[in-house]
C-alpha positions in Angstrom: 0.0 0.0 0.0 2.9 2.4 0.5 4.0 1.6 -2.0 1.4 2.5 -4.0 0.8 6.0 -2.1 4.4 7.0 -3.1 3.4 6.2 -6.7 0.6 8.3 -6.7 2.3 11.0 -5.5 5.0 10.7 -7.8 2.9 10.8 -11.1 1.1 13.8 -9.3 4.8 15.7 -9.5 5.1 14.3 -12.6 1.9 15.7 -14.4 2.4 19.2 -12.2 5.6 21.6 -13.8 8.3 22.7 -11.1 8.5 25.9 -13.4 6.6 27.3 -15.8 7.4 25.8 -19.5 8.4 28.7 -20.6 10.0 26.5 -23.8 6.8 25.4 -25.4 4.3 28.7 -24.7 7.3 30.7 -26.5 6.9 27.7 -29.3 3.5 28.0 -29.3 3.3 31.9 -29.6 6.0 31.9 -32.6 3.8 29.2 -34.7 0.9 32.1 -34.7 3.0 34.8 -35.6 3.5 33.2 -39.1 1.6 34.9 -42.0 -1.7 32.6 -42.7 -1.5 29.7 -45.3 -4.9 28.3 -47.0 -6.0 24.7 -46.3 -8.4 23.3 -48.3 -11.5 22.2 -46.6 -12.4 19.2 -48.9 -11.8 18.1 -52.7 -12.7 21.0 -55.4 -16.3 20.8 -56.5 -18.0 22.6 -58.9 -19.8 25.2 -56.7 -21.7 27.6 -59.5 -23.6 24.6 -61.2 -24.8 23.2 -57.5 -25.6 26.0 -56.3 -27.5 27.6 -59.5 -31.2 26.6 -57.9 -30.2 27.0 -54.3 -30.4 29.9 -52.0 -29.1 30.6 -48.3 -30.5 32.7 -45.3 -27.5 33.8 -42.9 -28.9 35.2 -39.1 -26.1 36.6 -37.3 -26.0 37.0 -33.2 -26.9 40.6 -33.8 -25.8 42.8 -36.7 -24.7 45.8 -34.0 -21.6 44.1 -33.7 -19.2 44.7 -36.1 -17.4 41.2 -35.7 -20.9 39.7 -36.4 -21.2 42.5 -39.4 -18.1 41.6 -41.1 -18.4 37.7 -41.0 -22.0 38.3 -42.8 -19.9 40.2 -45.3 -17.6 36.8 -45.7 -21.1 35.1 -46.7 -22.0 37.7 -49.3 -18.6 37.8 -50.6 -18.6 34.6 -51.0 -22.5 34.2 -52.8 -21.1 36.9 -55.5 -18.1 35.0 -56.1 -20.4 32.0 -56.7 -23.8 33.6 -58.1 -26.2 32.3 -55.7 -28.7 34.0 -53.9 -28.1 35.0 -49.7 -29.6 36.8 -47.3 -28.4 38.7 -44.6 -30.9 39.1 -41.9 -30.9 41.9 -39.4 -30.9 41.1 -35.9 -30.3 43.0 -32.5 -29.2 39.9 -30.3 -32.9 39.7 -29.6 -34.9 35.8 -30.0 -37.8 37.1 -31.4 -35.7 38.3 -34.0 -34.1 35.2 -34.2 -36.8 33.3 -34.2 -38.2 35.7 -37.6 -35.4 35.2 -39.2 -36.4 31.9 -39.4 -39.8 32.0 -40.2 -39.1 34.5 -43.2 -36.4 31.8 -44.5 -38.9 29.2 -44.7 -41.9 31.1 -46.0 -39.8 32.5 -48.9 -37.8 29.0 -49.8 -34.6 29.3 -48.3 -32.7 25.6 -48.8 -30.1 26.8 -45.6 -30.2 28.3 -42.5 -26.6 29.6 -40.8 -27.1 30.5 -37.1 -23.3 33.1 -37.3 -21.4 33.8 -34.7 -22.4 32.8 -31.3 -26.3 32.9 -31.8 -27.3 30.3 -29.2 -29.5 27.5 -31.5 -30.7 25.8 -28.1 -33.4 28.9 -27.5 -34.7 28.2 -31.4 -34.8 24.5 -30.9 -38.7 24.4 -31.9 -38.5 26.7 -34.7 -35.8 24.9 -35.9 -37.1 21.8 -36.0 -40.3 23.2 -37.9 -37.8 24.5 -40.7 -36.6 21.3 -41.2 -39.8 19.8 -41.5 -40.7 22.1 -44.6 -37.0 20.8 -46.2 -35.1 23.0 -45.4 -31.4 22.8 -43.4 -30.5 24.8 -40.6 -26.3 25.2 -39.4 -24.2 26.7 -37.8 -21.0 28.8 -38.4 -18.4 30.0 -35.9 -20.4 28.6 -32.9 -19.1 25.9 -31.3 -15.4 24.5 -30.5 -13.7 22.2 -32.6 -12.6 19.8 -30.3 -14.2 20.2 -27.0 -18.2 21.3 -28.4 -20.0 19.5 -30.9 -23.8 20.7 -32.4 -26.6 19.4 -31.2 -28.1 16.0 -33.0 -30.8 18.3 -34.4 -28.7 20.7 -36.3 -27.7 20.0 -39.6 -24.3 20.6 -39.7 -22.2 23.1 -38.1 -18.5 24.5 -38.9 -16.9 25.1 -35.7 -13.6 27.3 -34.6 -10.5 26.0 -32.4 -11.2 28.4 -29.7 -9.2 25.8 -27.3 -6.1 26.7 -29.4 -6.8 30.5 -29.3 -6.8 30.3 -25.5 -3.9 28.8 -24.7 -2.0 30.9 -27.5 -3.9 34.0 -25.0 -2.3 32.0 -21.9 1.2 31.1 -23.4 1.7 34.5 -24.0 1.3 36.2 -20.8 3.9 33.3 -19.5 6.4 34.1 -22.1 5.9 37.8 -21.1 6.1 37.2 -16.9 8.4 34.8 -16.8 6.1 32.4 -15.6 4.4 35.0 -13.0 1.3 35.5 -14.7 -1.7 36.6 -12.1 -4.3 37.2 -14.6 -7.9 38.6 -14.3 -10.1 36.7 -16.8 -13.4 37.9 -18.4 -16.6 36.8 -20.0 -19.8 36.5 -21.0 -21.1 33.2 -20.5 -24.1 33.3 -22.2 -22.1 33.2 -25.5 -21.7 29.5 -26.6 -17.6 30.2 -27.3 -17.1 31.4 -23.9 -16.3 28.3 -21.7 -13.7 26.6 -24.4 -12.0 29.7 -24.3 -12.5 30.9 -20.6 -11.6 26.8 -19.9 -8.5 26.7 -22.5 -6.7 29.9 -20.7 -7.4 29.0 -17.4 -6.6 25.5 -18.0 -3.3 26.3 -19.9 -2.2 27.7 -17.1 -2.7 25.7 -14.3 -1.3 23.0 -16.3 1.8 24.9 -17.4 2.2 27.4 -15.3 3.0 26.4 -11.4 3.1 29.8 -9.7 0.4 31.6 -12.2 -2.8 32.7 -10.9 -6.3 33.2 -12.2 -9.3 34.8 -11.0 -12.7 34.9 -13.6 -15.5 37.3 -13.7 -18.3 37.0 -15.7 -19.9 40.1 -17.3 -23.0 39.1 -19.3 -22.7 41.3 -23.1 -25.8 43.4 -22.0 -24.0 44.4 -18.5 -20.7 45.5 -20.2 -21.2 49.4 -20.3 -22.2 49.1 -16.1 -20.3 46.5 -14.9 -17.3 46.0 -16.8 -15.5 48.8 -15.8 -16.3 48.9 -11.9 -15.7 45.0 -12.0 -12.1 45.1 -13.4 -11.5 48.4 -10.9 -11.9 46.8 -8.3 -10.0 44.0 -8.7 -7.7 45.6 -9.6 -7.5 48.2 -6.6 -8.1 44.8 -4.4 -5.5 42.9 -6.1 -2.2 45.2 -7.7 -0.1 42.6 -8.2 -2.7 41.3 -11.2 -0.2 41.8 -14.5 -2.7 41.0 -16.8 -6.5 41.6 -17.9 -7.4 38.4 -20.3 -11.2 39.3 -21.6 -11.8 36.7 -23.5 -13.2 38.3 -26.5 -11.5 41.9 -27.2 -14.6 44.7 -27.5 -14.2 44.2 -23.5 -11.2 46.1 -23.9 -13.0 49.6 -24.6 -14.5 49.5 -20.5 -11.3 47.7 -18.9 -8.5 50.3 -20.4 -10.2 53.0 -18.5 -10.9 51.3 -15.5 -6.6 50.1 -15.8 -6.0 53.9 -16.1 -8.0 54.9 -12.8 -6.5 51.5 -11.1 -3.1 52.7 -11.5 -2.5 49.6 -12.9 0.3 48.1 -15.2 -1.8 45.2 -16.3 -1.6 44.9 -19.4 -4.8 43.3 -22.1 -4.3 40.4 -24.0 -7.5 39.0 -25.6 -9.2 37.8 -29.0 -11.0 38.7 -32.0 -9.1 41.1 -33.7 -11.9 44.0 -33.9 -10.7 46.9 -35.3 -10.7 49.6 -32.9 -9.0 47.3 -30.5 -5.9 47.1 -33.0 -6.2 51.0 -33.1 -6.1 50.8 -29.2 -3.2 48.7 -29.5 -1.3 50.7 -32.0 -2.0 54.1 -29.9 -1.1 53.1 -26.2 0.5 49.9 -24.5 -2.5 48.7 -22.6 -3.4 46.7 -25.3 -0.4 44.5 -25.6 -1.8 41.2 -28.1 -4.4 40.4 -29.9 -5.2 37.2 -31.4 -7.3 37.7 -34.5 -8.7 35.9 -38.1 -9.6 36.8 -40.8 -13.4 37.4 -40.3 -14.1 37.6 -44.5 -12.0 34.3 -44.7 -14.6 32.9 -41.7 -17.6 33.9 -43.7 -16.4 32.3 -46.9 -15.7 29.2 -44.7 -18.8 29.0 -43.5 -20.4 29.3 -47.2 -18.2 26.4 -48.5 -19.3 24.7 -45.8 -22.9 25.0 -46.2 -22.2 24.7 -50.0 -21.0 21.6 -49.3 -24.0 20.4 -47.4 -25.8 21.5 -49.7 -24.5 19.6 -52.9 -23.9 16.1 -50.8 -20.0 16.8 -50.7 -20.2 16.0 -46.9 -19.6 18.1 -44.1 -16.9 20.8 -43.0 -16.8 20.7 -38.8 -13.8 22.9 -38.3 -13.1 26.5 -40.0 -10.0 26.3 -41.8 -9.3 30.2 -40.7 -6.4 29.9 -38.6 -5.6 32.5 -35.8 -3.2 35.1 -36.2 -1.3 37.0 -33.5 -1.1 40.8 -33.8 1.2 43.3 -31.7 2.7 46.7 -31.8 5.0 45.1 -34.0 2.8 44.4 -37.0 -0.4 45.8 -36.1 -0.1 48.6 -38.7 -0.6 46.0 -41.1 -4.4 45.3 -40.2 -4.7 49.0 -41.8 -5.1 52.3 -40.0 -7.5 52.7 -39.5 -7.9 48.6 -38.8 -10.1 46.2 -40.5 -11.3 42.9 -40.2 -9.5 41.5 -42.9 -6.0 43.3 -43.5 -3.2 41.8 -42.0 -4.1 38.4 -42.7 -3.0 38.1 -46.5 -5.7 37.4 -49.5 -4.6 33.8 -49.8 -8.0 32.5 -48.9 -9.2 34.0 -51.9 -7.8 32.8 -53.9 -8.0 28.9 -52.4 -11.4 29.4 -52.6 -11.9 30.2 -55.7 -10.3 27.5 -56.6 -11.8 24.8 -54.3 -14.9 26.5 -55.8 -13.6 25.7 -59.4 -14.5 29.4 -60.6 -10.9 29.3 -61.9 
């Protein structure tokens, strides 16, 4: 039995660093810091013939974001490029919206429905259903985790993002930066399907890499983030000083936690994801923001229509976006334009892969 105690114990060291890896986070930042190369998503098809009789009916979380805005873009991008009817609808994060959306789509023949960008297709369960009853598919783009989420049986498909990767890139870097002293605030909105993969991804990363790094979460629903974001990270901060870093896990956070940095005092600095545009500006005109993990949001949108293209035209199904992530600092950040984009920085290569896969070429 000893025995056995001391070799439990010793697999406990074992699976629990001494130090920090600093080795491997630095590894693990430098892969994302390498321009963006196009993977294919499946063999070539010919997309203009299948598609000639079909049409598609994208409903984003809510239009008022502009990460939302500019993925719907992607998808009509991507329809011109082809030459098949979509519709964008317009939405303001509210179900009944939703839930119209919907209804319109089947009442004017719509073959596919995408749920974009974090709209939650567990409250439109019922209408859902009913839509595929009168023929016609309902998915899912930019919703769910790759590896660690999955849509639910009744969805048709769904082409989901590696948001466990983006959170321990988030994770790896505040260890590369501290040495292995990270005591990090963490932020989110748990409502939003993506936020527990990534909330779970940073805070895991660094329990599991990181012996003498620290977390503490808050969650700030996305209604609440004009009136409590700012007092929340305040007083955290004024409670704890010695916090050296503010991880919200997606980055339009960052417009109520730099001000409430500035009346802490603090030196924390913000690392996050998404890549929104004024966030980059932020990051390019102070040193608050320090990193920001973005992707192409065009390239996600015409993801997400070759994926539903596919579905469409019995070429199988696409479960993981083949947008990679893409780490941005003060180094490079001019390139996402300047004013920032959603799409500069990132290279047109996807373009041009699609067009091909898409055998408009």
């Amino acid at each position: 039995m000893k025995q056995i105690f001391m070799q439990v114990l010793l697999w406990g060291a074992l699976a629990v660093p001494a130090v920090a890896d600093i080795k491997a986070a630095a590894a693990l930042v430098d892969q994302y810091r390498q321009t963006p190369v196009f993977e294919p998503t499946g063999e070539p098809f010919d997309a203009r013939a299948c598609m000639a009789d079909k049409k598609m009916f994208v409903i984003p979380l809510t239009n008022a974001n502009p990460f939302n805005a500019a993925i719907s873009q992607g998808f009509v991008d991507a329809a011109e490029m082809v030459g098949f009817e979509l519709r964008d609808w317009e939405t303001q994060m509210d179900p009944a919206g939703w839930i119209q959306g919907i209804n319109t789509a089947v009442a004017e023949g719509f073959d596919l429905i995408d749920l974009q960008g974090g709209l939650p297709p567990e409250f439109l369960q019922p209408q859902i259903l009913e839509a595929q009853t009168a023929g016609v598919k309902v998915t899912a783009t930019h919703n769910w985790d790759a590896s660690t989420q999955g849509a639910p049986e009744w969805m048709d498909g769904a082409a989901n993002t590696d948001y466990v990767t983006i959170g321990e890139i988030i994770a790896a870097w505040a260890i590369v930066q501290t040495k292995g002293k990270v005591n990090a605030l963490v932020l989110g909105p748990d409502e939003i399907t993506p936020t527990a993969p990534l909330r779970d991804a940073i805070i895991g990363y660094l329990e599991a890499n990181c012996p003498d790094c620290t977390t503490k979460y808050i969650n700030v629903p996305v209604n609440d983030w004009a009136t409590q974001g700012q007092p929340a990270v305040q007083n955290a901060l004024l409670a704890d000083p010695s916090i050296n870093y503010v991880l919200p896990v997606y980055d339009s956070m960052s417009q109520f936690i730099v001000p409430a940095i500035q009346i802490a005092g603090s030196n924390a600095k913000i690392v996050s994801y998404n890549g929104t545009p004024f966030v980059l500006d932020l990051m390019r005109d102070s040193d608050i923001v320090e990193m920001n993990v973005g992707e192409s949001l065009g390239w996600v949108g015409m993801a997400g229509t070759d994926a539903n293209m596919r579905l469409l035209c019995g070429h199988g199904k696409v479960n993981k976006l083949n947008t990679p992530a893409f780490i941005f600092t003060d180094e490079n950040v001019a390139t996402a334009g300047i004013p920032a984009t959603f799409n500069d920085g990132y290279g047109d290569v996807h373009i041009d892969g699609f067009r091909k896969l898409w055998s408009l070429d």
